[in-house]
N, C-alpha and C positions, 0 to 999 in steps of 0.2 A: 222499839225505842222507848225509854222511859218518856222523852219529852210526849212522844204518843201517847202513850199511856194518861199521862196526866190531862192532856185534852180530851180525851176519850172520856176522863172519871168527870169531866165538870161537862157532860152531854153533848161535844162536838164532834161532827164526825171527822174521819180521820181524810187527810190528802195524800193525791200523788206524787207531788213534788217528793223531791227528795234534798233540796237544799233549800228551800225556802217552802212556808206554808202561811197561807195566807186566809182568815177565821173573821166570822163576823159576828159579835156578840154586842147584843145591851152595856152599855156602859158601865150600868152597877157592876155588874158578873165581872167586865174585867177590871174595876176597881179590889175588887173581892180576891179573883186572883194573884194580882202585884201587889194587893196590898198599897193603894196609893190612891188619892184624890186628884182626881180628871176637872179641870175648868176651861172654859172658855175664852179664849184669848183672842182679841180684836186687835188689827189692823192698825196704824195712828191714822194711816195715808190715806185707806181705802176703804178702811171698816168691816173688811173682808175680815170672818167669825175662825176659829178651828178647835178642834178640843186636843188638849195636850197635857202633858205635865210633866214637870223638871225631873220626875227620875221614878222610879219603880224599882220592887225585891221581887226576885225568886228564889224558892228553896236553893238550898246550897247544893242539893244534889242536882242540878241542873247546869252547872256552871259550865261542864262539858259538852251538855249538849246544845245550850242556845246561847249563843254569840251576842245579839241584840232583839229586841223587838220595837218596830219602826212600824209606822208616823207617831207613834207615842211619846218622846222625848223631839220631833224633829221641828223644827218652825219654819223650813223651807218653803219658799212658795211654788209652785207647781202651774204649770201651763199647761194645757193640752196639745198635741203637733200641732202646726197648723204651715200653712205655706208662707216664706216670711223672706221670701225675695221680691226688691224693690228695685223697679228699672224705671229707667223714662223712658215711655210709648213710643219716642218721635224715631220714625221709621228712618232706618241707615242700611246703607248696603251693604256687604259683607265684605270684609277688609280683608284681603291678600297678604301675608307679608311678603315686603317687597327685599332687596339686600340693601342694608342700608348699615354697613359693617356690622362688629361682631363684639360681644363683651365675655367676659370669663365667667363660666359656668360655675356652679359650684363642687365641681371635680376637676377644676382647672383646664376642663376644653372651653374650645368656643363655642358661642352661643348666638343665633343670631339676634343682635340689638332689637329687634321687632318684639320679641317676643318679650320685651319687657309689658308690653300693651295689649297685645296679641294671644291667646289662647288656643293653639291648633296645636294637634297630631304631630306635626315638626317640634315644635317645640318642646312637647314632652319630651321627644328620644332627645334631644338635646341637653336639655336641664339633667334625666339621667343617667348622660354618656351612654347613652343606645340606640346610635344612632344606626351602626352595622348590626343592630342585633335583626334578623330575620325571624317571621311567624310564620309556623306551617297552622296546617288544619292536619290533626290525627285524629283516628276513630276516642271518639266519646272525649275529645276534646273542643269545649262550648266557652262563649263568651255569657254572661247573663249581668244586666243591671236592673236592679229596682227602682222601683217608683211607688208612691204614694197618692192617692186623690187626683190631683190632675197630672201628674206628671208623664202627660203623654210623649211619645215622638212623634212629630209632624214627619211625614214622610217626603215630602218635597223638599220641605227646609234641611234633610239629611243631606239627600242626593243634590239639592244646590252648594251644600257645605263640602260633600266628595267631588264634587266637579272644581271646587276652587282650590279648594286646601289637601284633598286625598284623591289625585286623578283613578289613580290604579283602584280606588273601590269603588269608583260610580258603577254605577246601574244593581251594587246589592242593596242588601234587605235582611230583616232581621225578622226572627217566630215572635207574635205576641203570647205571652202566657196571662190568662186574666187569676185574678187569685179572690175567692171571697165576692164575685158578682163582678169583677171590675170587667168594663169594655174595649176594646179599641177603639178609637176616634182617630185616626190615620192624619187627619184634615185640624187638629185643633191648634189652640193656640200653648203653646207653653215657653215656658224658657229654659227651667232646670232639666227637666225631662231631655230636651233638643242636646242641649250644653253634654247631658251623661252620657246619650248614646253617639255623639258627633266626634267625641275624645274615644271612648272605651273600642266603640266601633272599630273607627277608623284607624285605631291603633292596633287591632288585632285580628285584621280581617289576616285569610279567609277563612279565619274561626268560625263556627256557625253562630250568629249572635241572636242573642236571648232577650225580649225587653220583659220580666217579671211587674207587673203593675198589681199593686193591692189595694182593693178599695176601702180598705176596713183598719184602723189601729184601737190599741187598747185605753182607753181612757182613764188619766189616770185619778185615781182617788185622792179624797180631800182627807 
């Protein structure tokens, strides 16, 4: 590819992406390349630094092959993941719906009124009219949800959620996959994690279910 080509002639080496490639060069160099003056531009709020600049050229014969080059025009601010659910601690027991009539779904069934409040397995098939739809388990058909850092599943906290809310799944269980070092903690504390597999689970037993946990994401650059 020419765009290769021309990273290659100013001493970079070449990538394996093939839609994005991503090159870490001295400032001057790529001043020199675009053709453009890189400054430093602060914050009003935070004082937080970035280097940017309002616009860049490349040859003309390039116009087909590269689209943009980004963080160089971008002033966005950027956050790392990070876990960013906020509950109050104050310990509740886990809430049943009860029948307390019915509102209209938005496919014009009924729905039970609880579940305006209420977040369970019923209530999904409800909200998307599937409520008679049946789950088998077929060879090499799996359930799998991910997680992140702590988003563990507490295993108690499942099998207390299937005894109240999913009778016909108490007593399963799900394969931990760790990915990148991550462990199992069967016993921890979480919320989202509980919340992913207590829905996807319980909704698709007797799928064999998957919990994917990664202990690692990619940081992203300033």
């Amino acid at each position: 590819m020419v765009g290769l080509i021309w990273v290659s002639e100013e001493h970079l080496s070449r990538l394996s992406a093939q839609d994005w490639a991503t090159i870490r060069i001295p400032v001057g160099l790529a001043e020199e390349m675009l053709d453009v003056k890189y400054y430093i531009y602060s914050h009003t709020e935070t004082g937080e630094g970035i280097i940017r600049t309002s616009g860049y050229d490349l040859p003309e014969i390039f116009d087909e092959h590269i689209e943009f080059i980004q963080p160089t025009t971008m002033f966005s601010r950027f956050k790392g993941l990070e876990i960013a659910t906020h509950l109050s601690m104050e310990a509740r027991a886990l809430s049943v719906p009860t029948d307390s009539g019915t509102i209209t779904g938005p496919a014009g069934n009924p729905v039970d009124s609880s579940c305006n409040t209420t977040l369970v397995p019923s209530c999904i098939r409800q909200l998307y009219n599937g409520v008679d739809y049946n789950t088998f388990a077929t060879n090499g058909n799996n359930i799998a949800v991910s997680g992140f850092f702590t988003n563990y599943a507490n295993v108690k906290d499942l099998q207390d959620s299937y005894a109240a809310v999913s009778p016909a799944v108490y007593g399963s269980n799900f394969t931990f996959l760790g990915i990148n070092g991550a462990v199992d903690i069967p016993n921890a504390m979480s919320t989202e994690g509980n919340i992913d597999n207590q829905i996807a689970f319980g909704l698709t037993h007797p799928n064999t279910c998957i919990l994917l946990l990664n202990e690692w994401y990619a940081p992203i650059p300033s």
